[in-house]
PAROFI-355505 format. One record per residue (C-alpha): x, y, z. Coordinates in nm, 4 decimals. Layout:
REM PAROFI-355505
site east = X&north = Y&up = Z
...
This chain:
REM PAROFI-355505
site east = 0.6779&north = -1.0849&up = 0.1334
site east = 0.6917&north = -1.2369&up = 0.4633
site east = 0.4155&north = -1.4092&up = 0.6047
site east = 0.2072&north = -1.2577&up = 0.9291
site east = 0.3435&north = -1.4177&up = 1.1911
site east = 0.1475&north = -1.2514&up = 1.4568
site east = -0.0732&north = -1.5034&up = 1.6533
site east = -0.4511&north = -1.3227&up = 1.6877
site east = -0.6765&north = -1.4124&up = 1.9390
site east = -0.9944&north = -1.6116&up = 1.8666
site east = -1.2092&north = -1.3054&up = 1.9472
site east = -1.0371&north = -1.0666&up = 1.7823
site east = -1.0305&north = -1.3454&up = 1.4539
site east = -1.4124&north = -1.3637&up = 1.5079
site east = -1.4489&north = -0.9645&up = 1.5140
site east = -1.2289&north = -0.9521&up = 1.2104
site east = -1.4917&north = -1.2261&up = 1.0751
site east = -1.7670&north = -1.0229&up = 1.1567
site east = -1.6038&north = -0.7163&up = 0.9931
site east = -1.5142&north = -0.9368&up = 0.6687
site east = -1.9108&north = -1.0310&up = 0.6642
site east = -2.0412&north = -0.6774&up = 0.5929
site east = -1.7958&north = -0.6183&up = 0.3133
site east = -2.0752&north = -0.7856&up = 0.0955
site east = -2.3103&north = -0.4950&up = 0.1337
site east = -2.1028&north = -0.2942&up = -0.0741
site east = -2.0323&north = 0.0912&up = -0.0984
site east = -2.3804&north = 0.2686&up = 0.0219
site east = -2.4152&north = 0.6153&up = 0.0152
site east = -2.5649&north = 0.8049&up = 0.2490
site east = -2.5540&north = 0.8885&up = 0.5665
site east = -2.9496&north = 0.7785&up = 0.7413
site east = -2.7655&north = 0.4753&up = 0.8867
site east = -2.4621&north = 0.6193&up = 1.0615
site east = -2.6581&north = 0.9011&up = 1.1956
site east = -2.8907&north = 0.6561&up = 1.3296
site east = -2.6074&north = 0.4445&up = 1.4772
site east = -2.4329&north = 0.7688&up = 1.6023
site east = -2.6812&north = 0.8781&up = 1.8245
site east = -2.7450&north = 0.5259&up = 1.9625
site east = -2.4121&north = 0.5536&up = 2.0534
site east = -2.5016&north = 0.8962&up = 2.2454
site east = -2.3067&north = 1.0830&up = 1.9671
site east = -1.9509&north = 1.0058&up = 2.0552
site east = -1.8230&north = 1.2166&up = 1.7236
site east = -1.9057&north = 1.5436&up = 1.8876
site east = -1.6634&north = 1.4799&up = 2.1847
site east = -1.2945&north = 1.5779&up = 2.0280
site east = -1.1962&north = 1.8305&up = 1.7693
site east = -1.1025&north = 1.6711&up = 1.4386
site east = -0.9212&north = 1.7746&up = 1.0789
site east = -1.1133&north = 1.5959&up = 0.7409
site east = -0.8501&north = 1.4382&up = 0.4885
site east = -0.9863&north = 1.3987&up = 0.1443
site east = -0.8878&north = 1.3691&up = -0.2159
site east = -0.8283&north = 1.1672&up = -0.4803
site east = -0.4590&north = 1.0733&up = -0.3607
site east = -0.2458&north = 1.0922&up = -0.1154
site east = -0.5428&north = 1.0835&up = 0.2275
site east = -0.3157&north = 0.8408&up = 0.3994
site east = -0.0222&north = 0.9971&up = 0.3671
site east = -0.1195&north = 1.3596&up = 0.4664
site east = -0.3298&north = 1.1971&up = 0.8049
site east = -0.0648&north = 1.0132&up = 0.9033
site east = 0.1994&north = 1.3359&up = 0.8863
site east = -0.0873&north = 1.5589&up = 1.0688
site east = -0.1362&north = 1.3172&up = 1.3097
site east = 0.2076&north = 1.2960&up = 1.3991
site east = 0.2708&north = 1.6766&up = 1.4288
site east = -0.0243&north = 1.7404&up = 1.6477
site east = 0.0926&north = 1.4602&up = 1.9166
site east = 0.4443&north = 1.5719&up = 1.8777
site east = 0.2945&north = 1.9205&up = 2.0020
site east = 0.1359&north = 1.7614&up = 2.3240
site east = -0.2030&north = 1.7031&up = 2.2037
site east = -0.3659&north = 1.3566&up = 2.2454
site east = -0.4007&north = 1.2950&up = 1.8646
site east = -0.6446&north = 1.0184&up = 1.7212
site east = -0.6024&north = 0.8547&up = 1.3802
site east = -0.8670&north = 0.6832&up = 1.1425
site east = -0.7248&north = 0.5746&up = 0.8098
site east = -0.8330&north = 0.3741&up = 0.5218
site east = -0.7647&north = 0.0871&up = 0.3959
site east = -0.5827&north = -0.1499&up = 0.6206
site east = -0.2991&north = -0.4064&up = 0.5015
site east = -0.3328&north = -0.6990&up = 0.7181
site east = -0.5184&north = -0.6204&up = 1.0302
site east = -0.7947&north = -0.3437&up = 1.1435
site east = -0.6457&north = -0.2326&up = 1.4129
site east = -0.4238&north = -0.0716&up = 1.1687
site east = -0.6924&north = 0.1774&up = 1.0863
site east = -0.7063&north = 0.3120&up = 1.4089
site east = -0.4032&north = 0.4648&up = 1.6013
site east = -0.3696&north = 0.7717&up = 1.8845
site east = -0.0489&north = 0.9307&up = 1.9564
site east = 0.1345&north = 0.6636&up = 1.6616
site east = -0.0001&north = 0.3484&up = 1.8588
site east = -0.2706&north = 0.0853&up = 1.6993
site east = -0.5507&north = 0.0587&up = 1.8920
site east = -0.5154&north = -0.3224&up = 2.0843
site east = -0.7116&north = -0.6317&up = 1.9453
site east = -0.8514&north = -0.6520&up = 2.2723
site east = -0.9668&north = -0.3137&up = 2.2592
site east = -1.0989&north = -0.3430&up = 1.9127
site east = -1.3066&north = -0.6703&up = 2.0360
site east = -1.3995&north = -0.4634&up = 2.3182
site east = -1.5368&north = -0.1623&up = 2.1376
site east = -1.7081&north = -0.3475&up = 1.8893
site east = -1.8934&north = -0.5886&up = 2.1520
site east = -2.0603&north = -0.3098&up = 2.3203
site east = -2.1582&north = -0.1450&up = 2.0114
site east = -2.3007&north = -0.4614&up = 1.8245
site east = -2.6408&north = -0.3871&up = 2.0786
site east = -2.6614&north = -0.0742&up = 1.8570
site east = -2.5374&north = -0.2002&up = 1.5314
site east = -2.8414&north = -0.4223&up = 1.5406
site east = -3.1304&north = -0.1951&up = 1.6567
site east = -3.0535&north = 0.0648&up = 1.3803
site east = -3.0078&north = -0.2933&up = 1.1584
site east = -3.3580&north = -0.3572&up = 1.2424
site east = -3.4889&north = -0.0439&up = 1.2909
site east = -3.4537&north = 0.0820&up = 0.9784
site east = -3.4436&north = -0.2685&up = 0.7336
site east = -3.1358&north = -0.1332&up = 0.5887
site east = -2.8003&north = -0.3107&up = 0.7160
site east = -2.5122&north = -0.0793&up = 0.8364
site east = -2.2269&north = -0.0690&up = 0.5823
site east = -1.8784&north = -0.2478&up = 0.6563
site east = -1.7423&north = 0.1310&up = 0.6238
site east = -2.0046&north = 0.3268&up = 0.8365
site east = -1.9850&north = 0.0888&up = 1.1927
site east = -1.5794&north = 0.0529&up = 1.1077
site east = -1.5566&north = 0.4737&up = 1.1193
site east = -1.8432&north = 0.4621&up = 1.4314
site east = -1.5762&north = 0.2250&up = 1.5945
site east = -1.3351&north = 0.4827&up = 1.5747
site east = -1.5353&north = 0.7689&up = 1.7350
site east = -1.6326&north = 0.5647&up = 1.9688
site east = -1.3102&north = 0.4413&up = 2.0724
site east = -1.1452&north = 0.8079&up = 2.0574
site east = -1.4477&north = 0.9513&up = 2.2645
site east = -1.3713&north = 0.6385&up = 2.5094
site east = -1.0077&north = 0.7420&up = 2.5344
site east = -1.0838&north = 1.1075&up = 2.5752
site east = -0.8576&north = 1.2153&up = 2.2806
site east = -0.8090&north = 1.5912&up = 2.2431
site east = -0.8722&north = 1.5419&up = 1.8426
site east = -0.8958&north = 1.3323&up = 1.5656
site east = -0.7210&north = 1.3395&up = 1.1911
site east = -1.0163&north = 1.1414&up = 0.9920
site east = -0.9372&north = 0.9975&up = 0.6394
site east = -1.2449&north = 1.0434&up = 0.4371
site east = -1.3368&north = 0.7050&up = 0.2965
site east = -1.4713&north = 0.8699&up = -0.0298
site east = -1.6306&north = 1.1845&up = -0.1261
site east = -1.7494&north = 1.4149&up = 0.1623
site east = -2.1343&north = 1.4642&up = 0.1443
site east = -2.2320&north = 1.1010&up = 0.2103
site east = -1.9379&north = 0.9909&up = 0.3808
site east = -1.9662&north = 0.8582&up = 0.6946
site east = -1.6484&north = 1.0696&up = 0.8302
site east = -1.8666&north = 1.3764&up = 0.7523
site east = -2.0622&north = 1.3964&up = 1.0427
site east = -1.8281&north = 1.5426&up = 1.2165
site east = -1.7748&north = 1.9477&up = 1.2224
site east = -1.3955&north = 1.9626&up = 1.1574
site east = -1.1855&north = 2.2452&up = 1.2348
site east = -1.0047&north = 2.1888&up = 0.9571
site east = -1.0215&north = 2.0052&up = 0.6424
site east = -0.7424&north = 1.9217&up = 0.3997
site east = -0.8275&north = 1.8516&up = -0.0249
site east = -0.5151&north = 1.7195&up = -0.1412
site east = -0.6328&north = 1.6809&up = -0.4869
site east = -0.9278&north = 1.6088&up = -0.6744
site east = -0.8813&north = 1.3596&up = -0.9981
site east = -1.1486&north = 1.0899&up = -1.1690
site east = -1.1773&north = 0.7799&up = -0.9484
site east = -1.4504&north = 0.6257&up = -0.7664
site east = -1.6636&north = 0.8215&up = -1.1342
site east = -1.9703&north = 0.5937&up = -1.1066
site east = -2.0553&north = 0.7527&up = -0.7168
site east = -1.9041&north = 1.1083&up = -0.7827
site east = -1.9687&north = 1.2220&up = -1.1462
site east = -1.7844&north = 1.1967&up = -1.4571
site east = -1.6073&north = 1.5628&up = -1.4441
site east = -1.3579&north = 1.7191&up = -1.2022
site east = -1.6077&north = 1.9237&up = -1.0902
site east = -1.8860&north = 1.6955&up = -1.0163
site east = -1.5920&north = 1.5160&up = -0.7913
site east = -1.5020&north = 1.9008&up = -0.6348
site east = -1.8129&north = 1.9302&up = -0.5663
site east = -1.8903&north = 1.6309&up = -0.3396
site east = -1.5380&north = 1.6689&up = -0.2137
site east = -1.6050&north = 2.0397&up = -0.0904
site east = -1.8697&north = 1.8966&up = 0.1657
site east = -1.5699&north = 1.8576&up = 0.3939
site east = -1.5860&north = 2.2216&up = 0.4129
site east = -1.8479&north = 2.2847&up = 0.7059
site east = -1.9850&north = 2.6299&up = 0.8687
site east = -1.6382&north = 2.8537&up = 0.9691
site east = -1.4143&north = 2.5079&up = 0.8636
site east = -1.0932&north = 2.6256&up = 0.7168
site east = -0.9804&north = 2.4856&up = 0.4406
site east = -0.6172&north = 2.3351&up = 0.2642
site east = -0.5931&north = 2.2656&up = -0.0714
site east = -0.3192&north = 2.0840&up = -0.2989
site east = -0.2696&north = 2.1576&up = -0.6704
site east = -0.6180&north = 2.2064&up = -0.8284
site east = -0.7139&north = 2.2023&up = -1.1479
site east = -0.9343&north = 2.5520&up = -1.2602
site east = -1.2682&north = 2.3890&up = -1.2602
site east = -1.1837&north = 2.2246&up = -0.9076
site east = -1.0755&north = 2.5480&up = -0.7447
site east = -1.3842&north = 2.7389&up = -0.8399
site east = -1.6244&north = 2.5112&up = -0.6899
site east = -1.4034&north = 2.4730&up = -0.3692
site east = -1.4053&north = 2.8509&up = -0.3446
site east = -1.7910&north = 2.8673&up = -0.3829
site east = -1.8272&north = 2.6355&up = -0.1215
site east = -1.5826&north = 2.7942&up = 0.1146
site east = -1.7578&north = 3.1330&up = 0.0550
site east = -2.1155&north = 3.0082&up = 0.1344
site east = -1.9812&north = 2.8238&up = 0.4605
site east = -1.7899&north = 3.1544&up = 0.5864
site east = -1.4609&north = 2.9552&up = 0.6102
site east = -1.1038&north = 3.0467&up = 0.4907
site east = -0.8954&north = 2.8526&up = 0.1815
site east = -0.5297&north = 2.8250&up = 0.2007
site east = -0.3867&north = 2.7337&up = -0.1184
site east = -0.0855&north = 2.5354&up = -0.1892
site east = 0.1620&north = 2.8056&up = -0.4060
site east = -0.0555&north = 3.1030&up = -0.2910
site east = -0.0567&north = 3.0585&up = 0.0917
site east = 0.2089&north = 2.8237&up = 0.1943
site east = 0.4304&north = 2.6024&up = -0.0553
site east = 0.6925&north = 2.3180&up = -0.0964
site east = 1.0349&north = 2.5334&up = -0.1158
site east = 1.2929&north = 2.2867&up = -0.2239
site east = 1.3154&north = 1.9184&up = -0.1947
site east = 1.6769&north = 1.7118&up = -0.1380
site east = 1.7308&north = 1.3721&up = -0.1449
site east = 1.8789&north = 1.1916&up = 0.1295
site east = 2.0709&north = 0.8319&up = 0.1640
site east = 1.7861&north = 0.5472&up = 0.1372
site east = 1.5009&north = 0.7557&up = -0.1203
site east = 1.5076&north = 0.9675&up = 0.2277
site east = 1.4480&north = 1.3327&up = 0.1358
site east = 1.5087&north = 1.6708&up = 0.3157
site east = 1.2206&north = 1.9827&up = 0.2749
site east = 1.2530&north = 2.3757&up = 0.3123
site east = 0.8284&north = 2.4625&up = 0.3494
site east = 0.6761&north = 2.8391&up = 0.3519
site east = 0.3693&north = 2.7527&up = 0.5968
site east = 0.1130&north = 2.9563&up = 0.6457
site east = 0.2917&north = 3.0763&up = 0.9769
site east = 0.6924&north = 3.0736&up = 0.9125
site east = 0.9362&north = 2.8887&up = 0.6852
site east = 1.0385&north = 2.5592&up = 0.7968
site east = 1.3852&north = 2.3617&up = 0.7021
site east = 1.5526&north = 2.0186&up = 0.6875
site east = 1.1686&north = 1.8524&up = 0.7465
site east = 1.3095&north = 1.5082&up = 0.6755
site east = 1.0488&north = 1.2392&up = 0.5089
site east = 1.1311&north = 0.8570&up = 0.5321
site east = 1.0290&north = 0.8313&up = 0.1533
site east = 1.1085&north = 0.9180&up = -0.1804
site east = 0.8517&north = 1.1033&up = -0.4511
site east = 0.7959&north = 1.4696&up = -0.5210
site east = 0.4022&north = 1.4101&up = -0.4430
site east = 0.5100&north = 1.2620&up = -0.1103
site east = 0.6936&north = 1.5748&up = -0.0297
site east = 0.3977&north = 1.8072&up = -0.1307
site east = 0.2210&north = 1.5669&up = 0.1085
site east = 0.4102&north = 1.6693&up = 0.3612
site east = 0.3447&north = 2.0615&up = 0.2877
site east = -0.0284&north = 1.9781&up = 0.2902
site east = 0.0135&north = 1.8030&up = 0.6266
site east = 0.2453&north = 2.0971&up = 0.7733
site east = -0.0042&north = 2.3970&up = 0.6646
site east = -0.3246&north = 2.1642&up = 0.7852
site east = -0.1358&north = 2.1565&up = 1.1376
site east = -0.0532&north = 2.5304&up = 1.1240
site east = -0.4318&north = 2.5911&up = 1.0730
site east = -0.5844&north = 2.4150&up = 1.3170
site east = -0.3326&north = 2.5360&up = 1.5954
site east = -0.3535&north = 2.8999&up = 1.4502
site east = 0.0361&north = 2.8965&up = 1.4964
site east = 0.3768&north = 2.8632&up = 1.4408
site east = 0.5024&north = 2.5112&up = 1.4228
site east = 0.7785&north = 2.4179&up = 1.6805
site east = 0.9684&north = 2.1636&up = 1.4160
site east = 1.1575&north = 2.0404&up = 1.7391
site east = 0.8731&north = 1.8636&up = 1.8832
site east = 0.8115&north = 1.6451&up = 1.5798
site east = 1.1154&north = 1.6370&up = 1.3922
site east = 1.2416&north = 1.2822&up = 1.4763
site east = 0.9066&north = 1.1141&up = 1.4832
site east = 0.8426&north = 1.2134&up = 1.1340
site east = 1.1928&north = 1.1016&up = 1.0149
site east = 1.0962&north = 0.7663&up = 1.1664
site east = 0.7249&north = 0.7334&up = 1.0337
site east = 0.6926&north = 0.4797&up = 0.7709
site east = 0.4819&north = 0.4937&up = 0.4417
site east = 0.3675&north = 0.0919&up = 0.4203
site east = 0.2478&north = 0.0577&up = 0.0541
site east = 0.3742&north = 0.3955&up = -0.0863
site east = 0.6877&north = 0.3394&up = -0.2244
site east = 0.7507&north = 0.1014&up = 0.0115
site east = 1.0898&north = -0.0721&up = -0.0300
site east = 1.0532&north = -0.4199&up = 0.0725
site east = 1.4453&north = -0.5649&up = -0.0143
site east = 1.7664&north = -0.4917&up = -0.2419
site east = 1.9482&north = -0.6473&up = -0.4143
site east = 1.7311&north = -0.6618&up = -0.6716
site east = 1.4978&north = -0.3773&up = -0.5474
site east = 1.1400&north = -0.4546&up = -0.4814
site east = 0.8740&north = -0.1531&up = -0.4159
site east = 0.5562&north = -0.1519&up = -0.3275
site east = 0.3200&north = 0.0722&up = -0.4265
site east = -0.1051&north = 0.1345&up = -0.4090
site east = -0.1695&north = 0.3493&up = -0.6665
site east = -0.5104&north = 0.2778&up = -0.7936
site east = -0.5815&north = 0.5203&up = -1.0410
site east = -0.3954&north = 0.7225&up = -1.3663
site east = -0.3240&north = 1.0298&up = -1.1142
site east = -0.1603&north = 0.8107&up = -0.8639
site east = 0.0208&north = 0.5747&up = -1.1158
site east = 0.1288&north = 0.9054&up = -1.3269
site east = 0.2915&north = 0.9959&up = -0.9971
site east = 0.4052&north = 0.6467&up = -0.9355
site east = 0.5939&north = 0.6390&up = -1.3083
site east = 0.8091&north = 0.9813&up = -1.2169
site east = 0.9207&north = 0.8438&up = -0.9552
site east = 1.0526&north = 0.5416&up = -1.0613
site east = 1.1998&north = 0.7192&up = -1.3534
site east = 1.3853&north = 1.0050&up = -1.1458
site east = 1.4378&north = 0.9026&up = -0.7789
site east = 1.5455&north = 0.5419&up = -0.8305
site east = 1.8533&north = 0.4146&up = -1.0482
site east = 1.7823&north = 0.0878&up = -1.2029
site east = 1.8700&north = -0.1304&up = -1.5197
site east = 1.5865&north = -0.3370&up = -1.5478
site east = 1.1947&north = -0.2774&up = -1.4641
site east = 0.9997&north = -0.5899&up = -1.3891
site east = 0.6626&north = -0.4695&up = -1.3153
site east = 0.3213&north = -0.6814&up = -1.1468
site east = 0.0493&north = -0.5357&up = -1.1866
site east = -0.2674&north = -0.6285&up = -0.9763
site east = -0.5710&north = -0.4479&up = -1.0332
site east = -0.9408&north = -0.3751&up = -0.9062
site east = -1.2104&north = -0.4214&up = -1.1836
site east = -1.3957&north = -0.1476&up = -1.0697
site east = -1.1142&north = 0.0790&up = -1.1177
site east = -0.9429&north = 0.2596&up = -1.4723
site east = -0.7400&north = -0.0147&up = -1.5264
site east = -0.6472&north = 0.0668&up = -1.8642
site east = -0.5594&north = 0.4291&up = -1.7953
site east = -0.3045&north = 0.2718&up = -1.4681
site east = -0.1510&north = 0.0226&up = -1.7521
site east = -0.0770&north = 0.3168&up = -1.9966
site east = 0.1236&north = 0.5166&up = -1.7266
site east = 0.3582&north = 0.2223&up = -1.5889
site east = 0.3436&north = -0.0013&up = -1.8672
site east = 0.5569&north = 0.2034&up = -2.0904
site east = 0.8547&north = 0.2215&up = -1.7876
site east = 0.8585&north = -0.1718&up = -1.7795
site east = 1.0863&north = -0.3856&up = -1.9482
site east = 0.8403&north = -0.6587&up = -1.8360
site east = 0.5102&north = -0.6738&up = -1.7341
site east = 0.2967&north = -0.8868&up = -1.5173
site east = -0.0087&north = -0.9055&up = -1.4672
site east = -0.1747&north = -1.1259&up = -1.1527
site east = -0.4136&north = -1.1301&up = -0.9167
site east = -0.4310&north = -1.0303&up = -0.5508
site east = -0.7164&north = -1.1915&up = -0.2979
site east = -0.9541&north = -0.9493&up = -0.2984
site east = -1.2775&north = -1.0404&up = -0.4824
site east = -1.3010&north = -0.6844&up = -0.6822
site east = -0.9300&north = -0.8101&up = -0.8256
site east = -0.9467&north = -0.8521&up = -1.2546
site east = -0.8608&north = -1.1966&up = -1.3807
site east = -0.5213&north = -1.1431&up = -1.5391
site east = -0.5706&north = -1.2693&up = -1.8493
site east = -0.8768&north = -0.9603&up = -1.8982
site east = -0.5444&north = -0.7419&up = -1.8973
site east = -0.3388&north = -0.9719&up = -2.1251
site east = -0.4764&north = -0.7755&up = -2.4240
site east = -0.3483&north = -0.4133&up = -2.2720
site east = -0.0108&north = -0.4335&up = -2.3355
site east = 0.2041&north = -0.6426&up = -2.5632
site east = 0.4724&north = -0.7125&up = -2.3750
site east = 0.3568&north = -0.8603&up = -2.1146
site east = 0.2666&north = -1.2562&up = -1.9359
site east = 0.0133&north = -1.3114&up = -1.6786
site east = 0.0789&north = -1.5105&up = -1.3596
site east = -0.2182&north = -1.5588&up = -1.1439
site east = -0.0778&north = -1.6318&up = -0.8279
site east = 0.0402&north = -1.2719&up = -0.7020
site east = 0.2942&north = -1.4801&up = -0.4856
site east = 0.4274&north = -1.7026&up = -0.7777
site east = 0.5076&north = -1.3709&up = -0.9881
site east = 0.6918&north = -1.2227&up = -0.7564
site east = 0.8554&north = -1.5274&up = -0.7383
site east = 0.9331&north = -1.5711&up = -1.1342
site east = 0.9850&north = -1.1843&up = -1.1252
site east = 1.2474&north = -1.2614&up = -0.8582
site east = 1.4177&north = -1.5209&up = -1.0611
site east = 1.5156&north = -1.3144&up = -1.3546
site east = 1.6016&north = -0.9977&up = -1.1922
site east = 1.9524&north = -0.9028&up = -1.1398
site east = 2.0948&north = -0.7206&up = -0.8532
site east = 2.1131&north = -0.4076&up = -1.0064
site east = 1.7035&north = -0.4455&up = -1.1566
site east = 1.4298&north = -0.2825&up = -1.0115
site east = 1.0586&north = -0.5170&up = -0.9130
């Protein structure tokens, strides 16, 4: 809600430019490119341990937690997450700290020699995705980090992020998103999701569904690795909440029983987040947490778009869910963590995404509905979603309904 008022430099506006250019190309499965790019780049994946975060929901999240318990216990920790907000140095972070514009401009320079053999080489442009993730393993193999937490951009098996041979991987959950590259059934989306699972990787799962677990297992089994199953192996004990949507967790980890693991934000599925995060960390240190060393840096870390709350007074969240699953999860906690009289809800949505199936889980919350239009291109028209719901207006201009939306809330409403 308030503008970026953080000058950038002109070469890191021109990187961002460049960046911004090969968003055209699309999603492109596969991984011929990156490999080709990787070892022009004298393989710089294969320097540093790392832990694979996928799922449906809830990547971001989980890195973010891992990566702050493994610096927390001394090791020099990178970070590659997915999407950013406002900048792309916000996808890449060691030890908590965003890599530098000047390092991003730097990293990207001496890598554009390379981007544009493989370019020509093989007649088939590198995705925006696969040179952003070779970015990152080149700048954590520059740095000398001791590992990296890697969000999986989507999938496993063609995914750029999957090149690497992690120690550990992490499958928070697998629901239907992204249908038209990973199959129509939970299992078809398992199954490309399982490819995280390498030779001896161990594996952490979140709640799966039957059909989900079976084909994880399978997997597991064939690659001579280990599963550790949320509610079998390790599990969320009890949840409390805290003054500002703050909340306080007992965990049984894989290794010992952890209490008062304090989360800077509100939602059961954050909190089982947290557990995945916790056993993920246990696994690839084959130990015992010490909650000491990380305690107050997770209290502190924030949770920008995920039930982010941006003012008071009336109370204004923010929130990415982009799916049914993750607006299903979105909808209980607005109806049992937050007190509210009022629910003025904007809704922005990708076309490309189960629009109707995110409308039918908020919709019915709302006392009010809005439906705009962020900047991205892949953004609906609003008045395509007009139809959805009956109560409902569109304003186009994401900025003006917040603004309206602002204007007839009371205090005591919720945005």
């Amino acid at each position: 809600f308030e503008k970026n008022l953080i000058l950038k430099s002109p070469e890191f506006l021109e990187a961002s430019r460049y960046l911004d250019e090969t968003l055209e190309l699309g999603i492109k499965p596969g991984t011929e490119r990156i490999e080709a790019l990787l070892k022009e780049l004298r393989y710089p994946h294969t320097k540093f341990e790392t832990i694979l975060v996928t799922g449906t929901n809830g990547k971001t999240s989980t890195s973010r937690i891992v990566n702050c318990i493994l610096s927390g216990h001394g090791y020099k920790t990178g970070l590659y997450t997915s999407p950013h907000l406002h900048s792309y140095c916000e996808r890449y972070a060691i030890d908590g700290k965003n890599i530098s514009e000047k390092e991003l401009v730097s990293s990207l320079e001496k890598m554009k020699p390379a981007i544009d053999k493989v370019n020509n080489k093989l007649g088939d442009p590198l995705s925006n995705f696969e040179i952003l993730t070779a970015l990152g393993f080149y700048y954590f193999a520059k740095k000398k980090v001791d590992c990296a937490v890697l969000e999986v951009g989507m999938g496993a098996r063609f995914d750029a992020t999957c090149l690497t041979h992690p120690k550990v991987s992490v499958i928070t959950n697998v629901e239907l998103d992204h249908t038209d590259y990973l199959g129509s059934s939970i299992a078809k989306i398992a199954t490309e999701k399982s490819f995280v699972i390498k030779e001896g990787t161990n594996v952490i799962t979140g709640d799966l569904r039957h059909d989900a677990k079976e084909v994880i297992k399978k997997r597991s089994d064939e690659m001579m690795g280990k599963v550790a199953a949320l509610g079998k192996d390790f599990e969320l004990y009890s949840t409390r909440s805290l003054p500002c949507h703050h909340q306080s967790l007992v965990i049984d980890g894989a290794y010992g029983k952890y209490e008062d693991v304090e989360i800077s934000t509100a939602g059961k599925y954050q909190a089982i987040n947290a557990c995945l995060a916790l056993a993920a960390a246990e696994l690839f240190l084959k130990k015992r947490l010490d909650i000491d060393s990380f305690r107050v840096p997770l209290k502190k870390l924030k949770f920008k778009g995920r039930l982010e709350i941006a003012r008071e007074n009336p109370t204004i969240i923010i929130d990415g869910a982009h799916n049914p699953a993750g607006a299903r999860n979105l909808a209980k906690a607005l109806k049992h963590e937050f007190d509210y009289n009022k629910l003025i809800l904007i809704l922005a949505i990708f076309k490309d995404k189960d629009y109707n199936g995110i409308i039918e889980e908020l919709a019915p919350l709302a006392n009010e509905v809005i439906f705009s239009e962020n900047s991205s291109q892949r953004c609906i028209k609003a008045n395509e979603l007009r139809y959805a719901h009956n109560n409902c207006r569109t304003i186009t201009s994401l900025a003006e309904a917040i603004k309206e939306a602002k204007k007839i809330a009371r205090r005591d409403d919720l945005i």
